[in-house]
Biopython code that builds the backbone (N, CA, C, O; Angstrom):
import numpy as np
from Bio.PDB.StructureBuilder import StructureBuilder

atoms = [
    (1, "UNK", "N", (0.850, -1.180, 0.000)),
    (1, "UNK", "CA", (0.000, 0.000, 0.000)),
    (1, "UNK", "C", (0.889, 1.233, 0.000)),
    (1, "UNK", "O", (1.666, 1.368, 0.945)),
    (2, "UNK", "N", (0.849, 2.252, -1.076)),
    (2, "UNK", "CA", (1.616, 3.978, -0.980)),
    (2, "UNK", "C", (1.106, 4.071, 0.328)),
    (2, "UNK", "O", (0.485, 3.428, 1.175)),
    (3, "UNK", "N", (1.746, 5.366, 0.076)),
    (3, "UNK", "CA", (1.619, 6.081, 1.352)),
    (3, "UNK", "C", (0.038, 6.807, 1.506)),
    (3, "UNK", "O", (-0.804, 6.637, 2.388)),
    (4, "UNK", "N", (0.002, 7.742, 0.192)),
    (4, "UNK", "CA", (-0.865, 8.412, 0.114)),
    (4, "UNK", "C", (-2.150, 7.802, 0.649)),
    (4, "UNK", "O", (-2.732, 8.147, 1.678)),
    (5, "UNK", "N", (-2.727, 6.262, -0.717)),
    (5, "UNK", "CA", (-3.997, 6.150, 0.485)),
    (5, "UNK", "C", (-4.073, 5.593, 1.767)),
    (5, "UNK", "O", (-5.001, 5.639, 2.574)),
    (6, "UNK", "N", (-2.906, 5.027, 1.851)),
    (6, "UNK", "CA", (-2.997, 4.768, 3.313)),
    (6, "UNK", "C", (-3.311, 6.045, 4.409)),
    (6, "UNK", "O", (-4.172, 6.212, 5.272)),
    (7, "UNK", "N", (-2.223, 6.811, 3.945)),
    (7, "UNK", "CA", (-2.924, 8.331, 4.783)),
    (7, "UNK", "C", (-4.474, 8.525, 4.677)),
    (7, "UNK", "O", (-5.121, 8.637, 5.719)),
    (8, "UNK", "N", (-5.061, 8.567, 3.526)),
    (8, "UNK", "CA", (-6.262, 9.000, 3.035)),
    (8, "UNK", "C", (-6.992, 7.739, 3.982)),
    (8, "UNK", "O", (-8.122, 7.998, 3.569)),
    (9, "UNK", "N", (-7.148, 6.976, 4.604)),
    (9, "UNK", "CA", (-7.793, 6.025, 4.925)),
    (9, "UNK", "C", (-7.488, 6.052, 6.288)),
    (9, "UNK", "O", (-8.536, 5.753, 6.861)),
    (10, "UNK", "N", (-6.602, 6.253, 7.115)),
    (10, "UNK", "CA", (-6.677, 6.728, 8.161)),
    (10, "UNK", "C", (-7.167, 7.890, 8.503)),
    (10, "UNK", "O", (-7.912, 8.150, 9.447)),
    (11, "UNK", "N", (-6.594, 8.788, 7.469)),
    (11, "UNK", "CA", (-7.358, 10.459, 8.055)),
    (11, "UNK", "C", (-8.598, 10.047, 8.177)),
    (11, "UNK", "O", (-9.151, 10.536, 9.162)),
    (12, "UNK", "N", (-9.497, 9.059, 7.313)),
    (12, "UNK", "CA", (-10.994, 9.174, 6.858)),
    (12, "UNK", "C", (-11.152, 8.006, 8.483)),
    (12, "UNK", "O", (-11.051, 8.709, 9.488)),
    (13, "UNK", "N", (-11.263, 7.203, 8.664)),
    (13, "UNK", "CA", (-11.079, 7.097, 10.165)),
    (13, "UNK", "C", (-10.933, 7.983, 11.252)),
    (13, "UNK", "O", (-11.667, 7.822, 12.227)),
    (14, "UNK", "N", (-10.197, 8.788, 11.240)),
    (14, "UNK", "CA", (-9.585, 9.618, 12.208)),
    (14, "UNK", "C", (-11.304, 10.764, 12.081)),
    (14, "UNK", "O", (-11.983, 11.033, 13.072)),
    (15, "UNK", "N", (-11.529, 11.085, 11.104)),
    (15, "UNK", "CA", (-12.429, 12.296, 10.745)),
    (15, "UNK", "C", (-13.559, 11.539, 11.278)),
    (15, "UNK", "O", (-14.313, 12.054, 12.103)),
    (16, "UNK", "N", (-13.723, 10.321, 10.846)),
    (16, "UNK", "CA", (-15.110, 9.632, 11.376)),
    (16, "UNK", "C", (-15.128, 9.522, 12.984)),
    (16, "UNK", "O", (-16.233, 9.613, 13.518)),
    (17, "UNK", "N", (-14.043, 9.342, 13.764)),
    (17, "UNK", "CA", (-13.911, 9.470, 15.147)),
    (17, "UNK", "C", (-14.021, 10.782, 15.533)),
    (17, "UNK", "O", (-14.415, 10.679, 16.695)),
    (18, "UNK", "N", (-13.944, 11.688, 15.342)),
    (18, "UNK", "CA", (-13.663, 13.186, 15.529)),
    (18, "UNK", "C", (-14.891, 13.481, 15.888)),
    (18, "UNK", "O", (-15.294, 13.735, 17.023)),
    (19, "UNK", "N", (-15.935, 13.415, 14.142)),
    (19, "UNK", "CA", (-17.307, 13.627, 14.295)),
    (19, "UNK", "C", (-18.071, 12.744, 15.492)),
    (19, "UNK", "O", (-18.891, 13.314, 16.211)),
    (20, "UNK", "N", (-17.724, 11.129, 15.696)),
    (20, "UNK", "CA", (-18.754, 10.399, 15.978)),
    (20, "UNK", "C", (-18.570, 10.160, 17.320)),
    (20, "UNK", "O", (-19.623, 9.812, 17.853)),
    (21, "UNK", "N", (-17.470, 10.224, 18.192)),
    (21, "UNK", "CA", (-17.384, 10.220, 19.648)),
    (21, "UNK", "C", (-16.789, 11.858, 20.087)),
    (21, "UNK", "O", (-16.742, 11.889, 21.317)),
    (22, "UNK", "N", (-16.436, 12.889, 19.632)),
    (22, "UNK", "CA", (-16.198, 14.047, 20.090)),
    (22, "UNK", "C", (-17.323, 14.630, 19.643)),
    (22, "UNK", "O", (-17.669, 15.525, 20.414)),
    (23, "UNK", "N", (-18.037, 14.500, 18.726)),
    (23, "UNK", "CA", (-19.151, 15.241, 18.074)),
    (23, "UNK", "C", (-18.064, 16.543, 17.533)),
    (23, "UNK", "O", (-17.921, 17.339, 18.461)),
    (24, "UNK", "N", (-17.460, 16.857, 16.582)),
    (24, "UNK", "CA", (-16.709, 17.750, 15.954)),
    (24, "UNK", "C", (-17.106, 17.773, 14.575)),
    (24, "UNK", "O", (-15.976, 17.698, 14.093)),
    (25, "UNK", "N", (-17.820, 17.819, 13.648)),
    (25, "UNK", "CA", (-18.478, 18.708, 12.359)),
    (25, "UNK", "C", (-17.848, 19.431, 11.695)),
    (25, "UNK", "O", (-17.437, 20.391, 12.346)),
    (26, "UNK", "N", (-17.541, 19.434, 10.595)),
    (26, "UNK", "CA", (-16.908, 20.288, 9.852)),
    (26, "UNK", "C", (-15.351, 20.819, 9.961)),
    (26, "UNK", "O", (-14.842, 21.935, 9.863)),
    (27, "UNK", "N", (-14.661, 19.067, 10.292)),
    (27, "UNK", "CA", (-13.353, 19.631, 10.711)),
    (27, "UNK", "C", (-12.738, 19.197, 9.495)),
    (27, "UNK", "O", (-13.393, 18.297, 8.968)),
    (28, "UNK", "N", (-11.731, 19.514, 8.880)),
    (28, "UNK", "CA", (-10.824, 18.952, 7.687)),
    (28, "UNK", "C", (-9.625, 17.928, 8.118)),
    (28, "UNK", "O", (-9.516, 17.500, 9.267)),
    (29, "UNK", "N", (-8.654, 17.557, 6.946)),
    (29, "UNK", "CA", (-7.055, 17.173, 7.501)),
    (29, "UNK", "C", (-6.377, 18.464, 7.924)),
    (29, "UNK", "O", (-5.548, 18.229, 8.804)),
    (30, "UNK", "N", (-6.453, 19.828, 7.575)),
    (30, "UNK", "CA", (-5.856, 20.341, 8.403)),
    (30, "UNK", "C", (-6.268, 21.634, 9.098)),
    (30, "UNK", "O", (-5.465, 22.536, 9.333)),
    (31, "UNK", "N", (-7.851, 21.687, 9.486)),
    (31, "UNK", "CA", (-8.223, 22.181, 10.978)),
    (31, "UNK", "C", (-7.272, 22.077, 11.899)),
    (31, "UNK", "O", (-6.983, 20.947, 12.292)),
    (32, "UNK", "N", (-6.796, 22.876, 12.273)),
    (32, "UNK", "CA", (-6.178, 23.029, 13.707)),
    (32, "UNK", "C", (-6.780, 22.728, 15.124)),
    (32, "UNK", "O", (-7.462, 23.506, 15.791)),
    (33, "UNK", "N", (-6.457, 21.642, 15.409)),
    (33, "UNK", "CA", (-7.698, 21.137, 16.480)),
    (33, "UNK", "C", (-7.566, 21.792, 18.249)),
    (33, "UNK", "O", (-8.265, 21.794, 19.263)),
    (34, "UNK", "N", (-5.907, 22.413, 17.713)),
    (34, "UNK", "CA", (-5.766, 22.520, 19.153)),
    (34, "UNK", "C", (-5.625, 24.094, 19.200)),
    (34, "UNK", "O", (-6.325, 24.491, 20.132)),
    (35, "UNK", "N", (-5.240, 24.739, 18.810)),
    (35, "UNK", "CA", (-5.209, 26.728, 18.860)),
    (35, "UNK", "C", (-6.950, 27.097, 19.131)),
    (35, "UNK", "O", (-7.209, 27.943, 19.987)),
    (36, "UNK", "N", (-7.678, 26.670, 18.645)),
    (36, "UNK", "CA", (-8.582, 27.306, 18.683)),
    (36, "UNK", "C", (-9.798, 26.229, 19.725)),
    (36, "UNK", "O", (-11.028, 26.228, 19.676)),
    (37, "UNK", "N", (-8.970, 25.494, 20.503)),
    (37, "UNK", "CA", (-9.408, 24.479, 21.444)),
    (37, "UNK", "C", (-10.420, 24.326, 20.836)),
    (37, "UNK", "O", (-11.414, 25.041, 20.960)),
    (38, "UNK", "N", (-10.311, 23.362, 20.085)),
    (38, "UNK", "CA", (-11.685, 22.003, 19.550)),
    (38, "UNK", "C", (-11.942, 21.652, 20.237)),
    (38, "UNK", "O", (-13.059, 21.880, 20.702)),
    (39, "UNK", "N", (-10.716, 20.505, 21.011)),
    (39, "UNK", "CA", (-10.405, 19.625, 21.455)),
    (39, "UNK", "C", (-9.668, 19.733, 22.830)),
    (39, "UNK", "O", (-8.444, 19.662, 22.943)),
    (40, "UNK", "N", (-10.699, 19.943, 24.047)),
    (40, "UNK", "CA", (-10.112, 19.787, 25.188)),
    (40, "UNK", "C", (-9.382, 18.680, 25.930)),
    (40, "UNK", "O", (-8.785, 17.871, 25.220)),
    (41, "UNK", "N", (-9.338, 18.526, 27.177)),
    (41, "UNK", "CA", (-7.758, 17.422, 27.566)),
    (41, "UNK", "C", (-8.753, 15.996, 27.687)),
    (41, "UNK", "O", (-8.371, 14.943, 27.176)),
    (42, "UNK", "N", (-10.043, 16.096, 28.409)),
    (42, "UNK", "CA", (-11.231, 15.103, 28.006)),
    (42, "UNK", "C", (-11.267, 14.518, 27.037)),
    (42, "UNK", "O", (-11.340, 13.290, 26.985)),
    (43, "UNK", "N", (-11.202, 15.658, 25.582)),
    (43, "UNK", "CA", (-11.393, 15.403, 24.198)),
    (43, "UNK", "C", (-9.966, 14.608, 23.721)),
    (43, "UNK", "O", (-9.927, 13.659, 22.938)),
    (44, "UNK", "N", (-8.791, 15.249, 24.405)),
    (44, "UNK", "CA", (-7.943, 14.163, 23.802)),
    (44, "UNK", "C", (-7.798, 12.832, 24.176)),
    (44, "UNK", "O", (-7.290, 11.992, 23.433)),
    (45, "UNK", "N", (-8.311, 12.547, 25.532)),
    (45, "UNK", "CA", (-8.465, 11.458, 26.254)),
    (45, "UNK", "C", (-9.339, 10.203, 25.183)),
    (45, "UNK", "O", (-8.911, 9.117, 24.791)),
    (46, "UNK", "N", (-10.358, 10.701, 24.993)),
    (46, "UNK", "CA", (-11.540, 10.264, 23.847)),
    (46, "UNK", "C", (-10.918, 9.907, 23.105)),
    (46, "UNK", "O", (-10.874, 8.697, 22.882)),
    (47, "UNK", "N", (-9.658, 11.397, 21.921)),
    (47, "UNK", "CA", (-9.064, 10.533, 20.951)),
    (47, "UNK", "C", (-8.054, 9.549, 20.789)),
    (47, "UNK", "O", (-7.831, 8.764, 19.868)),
    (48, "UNK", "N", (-7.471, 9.762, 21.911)),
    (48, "UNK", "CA", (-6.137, 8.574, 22.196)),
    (48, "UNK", "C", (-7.022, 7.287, 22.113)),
    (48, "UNK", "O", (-6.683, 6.380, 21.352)),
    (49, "UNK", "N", (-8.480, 7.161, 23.104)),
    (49, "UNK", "CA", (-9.184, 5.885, 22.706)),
    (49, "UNK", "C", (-9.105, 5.348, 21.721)),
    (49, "UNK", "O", (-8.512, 4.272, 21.645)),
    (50, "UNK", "N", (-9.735, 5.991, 20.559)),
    (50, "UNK", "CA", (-10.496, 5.894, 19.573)),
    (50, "UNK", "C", (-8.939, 5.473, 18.630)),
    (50, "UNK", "O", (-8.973, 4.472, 17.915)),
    (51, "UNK", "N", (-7.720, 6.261, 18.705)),
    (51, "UNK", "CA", (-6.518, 5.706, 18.075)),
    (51, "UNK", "C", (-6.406, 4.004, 18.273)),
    (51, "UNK", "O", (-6.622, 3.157, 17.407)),
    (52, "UNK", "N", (-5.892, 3.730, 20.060)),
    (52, "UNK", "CA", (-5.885, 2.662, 20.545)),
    (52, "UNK", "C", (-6.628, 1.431, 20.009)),
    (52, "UNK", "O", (-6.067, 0.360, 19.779)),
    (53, "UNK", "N", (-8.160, 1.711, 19.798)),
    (53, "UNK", "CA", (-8.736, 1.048, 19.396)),
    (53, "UNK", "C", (-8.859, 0.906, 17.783)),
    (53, "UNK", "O", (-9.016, -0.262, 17.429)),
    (54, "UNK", "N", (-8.827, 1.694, 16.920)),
    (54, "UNK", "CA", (-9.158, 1.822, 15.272)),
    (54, "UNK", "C", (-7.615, 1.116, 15.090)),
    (54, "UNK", "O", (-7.437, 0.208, 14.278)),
    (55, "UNK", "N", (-6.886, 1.473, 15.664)),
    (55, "UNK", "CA", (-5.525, 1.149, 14.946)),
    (55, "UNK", "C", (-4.930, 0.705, 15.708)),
    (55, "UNK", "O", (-3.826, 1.208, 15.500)),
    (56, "UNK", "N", (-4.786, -0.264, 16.943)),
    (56, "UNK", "CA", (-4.128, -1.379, 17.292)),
    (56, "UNK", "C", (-3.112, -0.895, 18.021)),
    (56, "UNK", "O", (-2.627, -1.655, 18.860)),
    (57, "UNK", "N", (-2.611, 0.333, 17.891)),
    (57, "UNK", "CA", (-1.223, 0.985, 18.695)),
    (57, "UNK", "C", (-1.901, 1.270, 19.931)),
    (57, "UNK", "O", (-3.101, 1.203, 20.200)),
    (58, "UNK", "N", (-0.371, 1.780, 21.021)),
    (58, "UNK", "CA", (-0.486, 2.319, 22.114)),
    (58, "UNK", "C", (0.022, 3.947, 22.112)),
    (58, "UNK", "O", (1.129, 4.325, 21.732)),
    (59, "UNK", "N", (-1.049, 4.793, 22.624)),
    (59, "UNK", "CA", (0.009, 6.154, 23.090)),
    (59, "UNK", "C", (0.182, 6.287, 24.458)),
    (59, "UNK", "O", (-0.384, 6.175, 25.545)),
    (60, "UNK", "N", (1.305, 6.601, 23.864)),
    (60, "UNK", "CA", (2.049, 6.364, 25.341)),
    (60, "UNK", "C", (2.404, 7.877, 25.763)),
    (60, "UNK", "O", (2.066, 8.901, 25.170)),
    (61, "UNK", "N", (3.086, 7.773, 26.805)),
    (61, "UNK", "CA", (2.800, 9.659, 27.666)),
    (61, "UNK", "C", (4.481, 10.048, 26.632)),
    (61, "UNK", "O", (4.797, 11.203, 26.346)),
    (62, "UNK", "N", (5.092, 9.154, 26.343)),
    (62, "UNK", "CA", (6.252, 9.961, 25.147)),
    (62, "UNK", "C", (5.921, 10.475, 24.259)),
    (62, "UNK", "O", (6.435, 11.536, 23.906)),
    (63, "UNK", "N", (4.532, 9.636, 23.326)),
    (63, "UNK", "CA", (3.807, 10.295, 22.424)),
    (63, "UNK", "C", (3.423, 11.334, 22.159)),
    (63, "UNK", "O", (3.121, 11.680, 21.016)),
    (64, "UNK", "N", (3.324, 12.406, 23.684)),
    (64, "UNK", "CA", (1.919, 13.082, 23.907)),
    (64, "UNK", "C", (2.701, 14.416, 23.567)),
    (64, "UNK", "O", (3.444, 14.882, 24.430)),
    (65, "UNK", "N", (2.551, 15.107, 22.229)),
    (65, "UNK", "CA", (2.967, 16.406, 21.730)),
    (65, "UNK", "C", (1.924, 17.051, 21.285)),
    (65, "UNK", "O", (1.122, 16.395, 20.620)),
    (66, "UNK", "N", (1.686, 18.301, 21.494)),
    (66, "UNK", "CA", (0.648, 18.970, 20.711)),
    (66, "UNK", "C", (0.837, 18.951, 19.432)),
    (66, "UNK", "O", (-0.212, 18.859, 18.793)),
    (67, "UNK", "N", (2.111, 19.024, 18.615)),
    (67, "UNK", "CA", (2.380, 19.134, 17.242)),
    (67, "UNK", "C", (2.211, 17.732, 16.754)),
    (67, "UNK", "O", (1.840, 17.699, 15.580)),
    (68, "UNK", "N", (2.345, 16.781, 17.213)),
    (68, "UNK", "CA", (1.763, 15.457, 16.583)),
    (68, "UNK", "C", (0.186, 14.957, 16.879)),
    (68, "UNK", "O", (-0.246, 13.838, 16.601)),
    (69, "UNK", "N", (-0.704, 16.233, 17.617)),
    (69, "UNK", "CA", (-2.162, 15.865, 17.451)),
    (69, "UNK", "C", (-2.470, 17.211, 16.817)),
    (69, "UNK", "O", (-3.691, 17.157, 16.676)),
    (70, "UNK", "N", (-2.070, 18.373, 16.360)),
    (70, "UNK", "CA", (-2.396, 19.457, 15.902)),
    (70, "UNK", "C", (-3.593, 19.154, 15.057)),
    (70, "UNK", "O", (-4.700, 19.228, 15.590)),
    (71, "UNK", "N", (-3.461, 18.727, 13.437)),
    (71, "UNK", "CA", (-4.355, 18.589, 12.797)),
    (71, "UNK", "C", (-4.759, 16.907, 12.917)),
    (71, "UNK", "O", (-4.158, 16.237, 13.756)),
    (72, "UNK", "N", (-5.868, 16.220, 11.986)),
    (72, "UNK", "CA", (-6.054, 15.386, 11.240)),
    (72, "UNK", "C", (-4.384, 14.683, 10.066)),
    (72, "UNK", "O", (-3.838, 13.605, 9.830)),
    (73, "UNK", "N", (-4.259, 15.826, 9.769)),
    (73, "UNK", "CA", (-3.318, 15.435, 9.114)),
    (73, "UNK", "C", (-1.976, 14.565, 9.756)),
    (73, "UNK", "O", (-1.525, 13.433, 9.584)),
    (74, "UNK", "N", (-1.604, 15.757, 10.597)),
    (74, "UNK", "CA", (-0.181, 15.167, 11.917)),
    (74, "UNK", "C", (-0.727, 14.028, 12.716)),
    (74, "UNK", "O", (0.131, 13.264, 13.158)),
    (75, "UNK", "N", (-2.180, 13.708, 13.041)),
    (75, "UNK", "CA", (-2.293, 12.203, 13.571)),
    (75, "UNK", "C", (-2.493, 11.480, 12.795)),
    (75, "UNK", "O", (-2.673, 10.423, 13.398)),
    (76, "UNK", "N", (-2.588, 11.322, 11.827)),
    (76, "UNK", "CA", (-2.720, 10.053, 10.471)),
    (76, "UNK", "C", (-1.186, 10.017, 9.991)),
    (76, "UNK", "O", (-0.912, 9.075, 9.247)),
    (77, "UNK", "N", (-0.111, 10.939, 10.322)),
    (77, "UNK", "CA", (1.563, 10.340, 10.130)),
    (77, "UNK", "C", (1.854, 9.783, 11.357)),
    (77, "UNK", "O", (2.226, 8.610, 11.396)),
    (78, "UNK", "N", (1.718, 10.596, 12.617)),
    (78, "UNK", "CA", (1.803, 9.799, 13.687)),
    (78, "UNK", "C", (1.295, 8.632, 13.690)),
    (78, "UNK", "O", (2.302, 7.944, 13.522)),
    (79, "UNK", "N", (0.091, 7.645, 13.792)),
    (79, "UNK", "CA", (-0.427, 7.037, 13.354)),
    (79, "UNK", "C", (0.173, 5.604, 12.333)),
    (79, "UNK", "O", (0.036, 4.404, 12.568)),
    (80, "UNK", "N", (0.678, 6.107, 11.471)),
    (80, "UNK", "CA", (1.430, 5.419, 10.106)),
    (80, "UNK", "C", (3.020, 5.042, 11.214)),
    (80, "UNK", "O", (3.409, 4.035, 11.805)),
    (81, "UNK", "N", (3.285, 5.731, 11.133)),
    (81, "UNK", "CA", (4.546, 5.963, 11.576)),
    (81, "UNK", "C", (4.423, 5.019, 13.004)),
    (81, "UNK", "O", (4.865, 3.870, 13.008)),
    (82, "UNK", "N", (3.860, 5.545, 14.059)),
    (82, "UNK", "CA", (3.667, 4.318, 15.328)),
    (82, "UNK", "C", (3.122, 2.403, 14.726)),
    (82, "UNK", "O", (3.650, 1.459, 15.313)),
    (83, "UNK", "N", (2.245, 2.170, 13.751)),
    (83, "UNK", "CA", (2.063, 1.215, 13.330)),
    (83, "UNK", "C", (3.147, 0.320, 12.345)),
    (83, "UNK", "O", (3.136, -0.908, 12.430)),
    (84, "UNK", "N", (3.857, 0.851, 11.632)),
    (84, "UNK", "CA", (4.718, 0.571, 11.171)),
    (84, "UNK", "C", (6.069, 0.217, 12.352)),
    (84, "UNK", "O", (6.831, -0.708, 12.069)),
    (85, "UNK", "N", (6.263, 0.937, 13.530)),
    (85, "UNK", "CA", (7.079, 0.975, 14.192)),
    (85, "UNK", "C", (6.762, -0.294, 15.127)),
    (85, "UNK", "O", (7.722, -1.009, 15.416)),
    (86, "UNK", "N", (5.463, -0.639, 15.634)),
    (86, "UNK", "CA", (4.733, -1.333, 15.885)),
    (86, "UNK", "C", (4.776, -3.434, 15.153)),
    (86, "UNK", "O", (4.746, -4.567, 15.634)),
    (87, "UNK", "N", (4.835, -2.960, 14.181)),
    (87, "UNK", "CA", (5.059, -4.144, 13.251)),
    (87, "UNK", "C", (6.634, -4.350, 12.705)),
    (87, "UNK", "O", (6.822, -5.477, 12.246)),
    (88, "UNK", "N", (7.607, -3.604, 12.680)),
    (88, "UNK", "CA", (8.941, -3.695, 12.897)),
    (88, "UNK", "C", (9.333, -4.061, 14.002)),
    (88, "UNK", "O", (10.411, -4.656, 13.992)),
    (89, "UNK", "N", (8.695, -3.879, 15.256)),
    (89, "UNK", "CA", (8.936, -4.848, 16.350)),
    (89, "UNK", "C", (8.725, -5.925, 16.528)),
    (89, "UNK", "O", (9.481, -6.840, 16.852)),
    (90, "UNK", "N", (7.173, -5.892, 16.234)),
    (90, "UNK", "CA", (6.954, -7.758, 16.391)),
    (90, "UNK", "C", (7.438, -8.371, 15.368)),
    (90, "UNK", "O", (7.871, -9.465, 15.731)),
    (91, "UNK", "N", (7.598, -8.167, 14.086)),
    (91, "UNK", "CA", (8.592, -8.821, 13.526)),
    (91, "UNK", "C", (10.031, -9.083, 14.167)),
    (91, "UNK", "O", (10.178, -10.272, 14.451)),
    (92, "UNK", "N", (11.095, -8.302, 14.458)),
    (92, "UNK", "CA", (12.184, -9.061, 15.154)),
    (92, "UNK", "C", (12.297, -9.513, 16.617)),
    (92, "UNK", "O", (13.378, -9.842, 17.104)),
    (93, "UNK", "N", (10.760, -9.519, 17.525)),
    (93, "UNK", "CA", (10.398, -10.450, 17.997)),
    (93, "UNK", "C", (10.228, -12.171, 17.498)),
    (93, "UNK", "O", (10.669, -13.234, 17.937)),
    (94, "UNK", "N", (9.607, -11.893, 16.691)),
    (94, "UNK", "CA", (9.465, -13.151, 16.245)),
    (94, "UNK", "C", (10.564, -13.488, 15.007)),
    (94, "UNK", "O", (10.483, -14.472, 14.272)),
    (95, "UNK", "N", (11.310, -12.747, 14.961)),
    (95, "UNK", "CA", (12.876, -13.746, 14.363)),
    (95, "UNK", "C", (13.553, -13.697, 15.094)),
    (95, "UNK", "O", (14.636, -14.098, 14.668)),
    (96, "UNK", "N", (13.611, -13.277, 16.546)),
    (96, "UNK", "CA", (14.382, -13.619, 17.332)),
    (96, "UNK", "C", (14.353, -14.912, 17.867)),
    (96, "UNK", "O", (15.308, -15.547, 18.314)),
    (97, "UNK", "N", (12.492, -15.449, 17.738)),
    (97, "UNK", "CA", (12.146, -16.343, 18.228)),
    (97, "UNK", "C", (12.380, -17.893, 17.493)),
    (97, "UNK", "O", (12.088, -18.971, 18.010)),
    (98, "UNK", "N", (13.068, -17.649, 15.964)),
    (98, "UNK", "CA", (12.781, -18.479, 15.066)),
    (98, "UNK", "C", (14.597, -19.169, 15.442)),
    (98, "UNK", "O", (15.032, -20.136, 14.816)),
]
sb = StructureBuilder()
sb.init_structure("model")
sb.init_model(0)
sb.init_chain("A")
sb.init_seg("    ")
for serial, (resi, resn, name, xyz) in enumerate(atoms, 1):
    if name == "N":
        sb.init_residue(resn, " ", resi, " ")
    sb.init_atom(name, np.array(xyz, "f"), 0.0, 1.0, " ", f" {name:<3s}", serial, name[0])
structure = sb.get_structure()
């Protein structure tokens, strides 16, 4: 899979969580979620869920930057980027194991 729709398919996830457990409407990939507080510390609580769960990763309190939840956009690389990092592990887990 490129990059591109993979991005495009997480953002579209990410946007469907936004709207459907924050109730947020009319946000784009790059609404600024946090300058103009969308998204309070509750609200990020919600979205770290909704990551955890849609996409299998953990965030962890190293994770936790405003510039990597800013937009839609910066959490669908974060996102890519933790899952991939994610599956480069358990892979040399399990050739360690072989």
């Amino acid at each position: 899979m490129s990059q591109l729709p993979e991005q495009e398919e997480v953002s579209r996830i990410i946007l469907e969580g936004l709207r459907d457990k924050l109730f947020l409407d009319g946000v784009t990939v790059d609404t600024n979620l946090v300058e103009p507080g969308l998204i309070d510390s509750a609200g990020f609580i919600r979205l770290f869920i909704v990551l955890e769960e849609e996409f299998d990763i953990e965030v962890t309190a190293h994770d936790l930057s405003l510039d990597r939840f800013q937009t839609v956009r910066s959490i669908s690389e974060f996102v890519i980027a933790k899952r991939r990092r994610t599956v480069a592990s358990e892979s040399s887990v399990d050739a360690g194991r072989a």
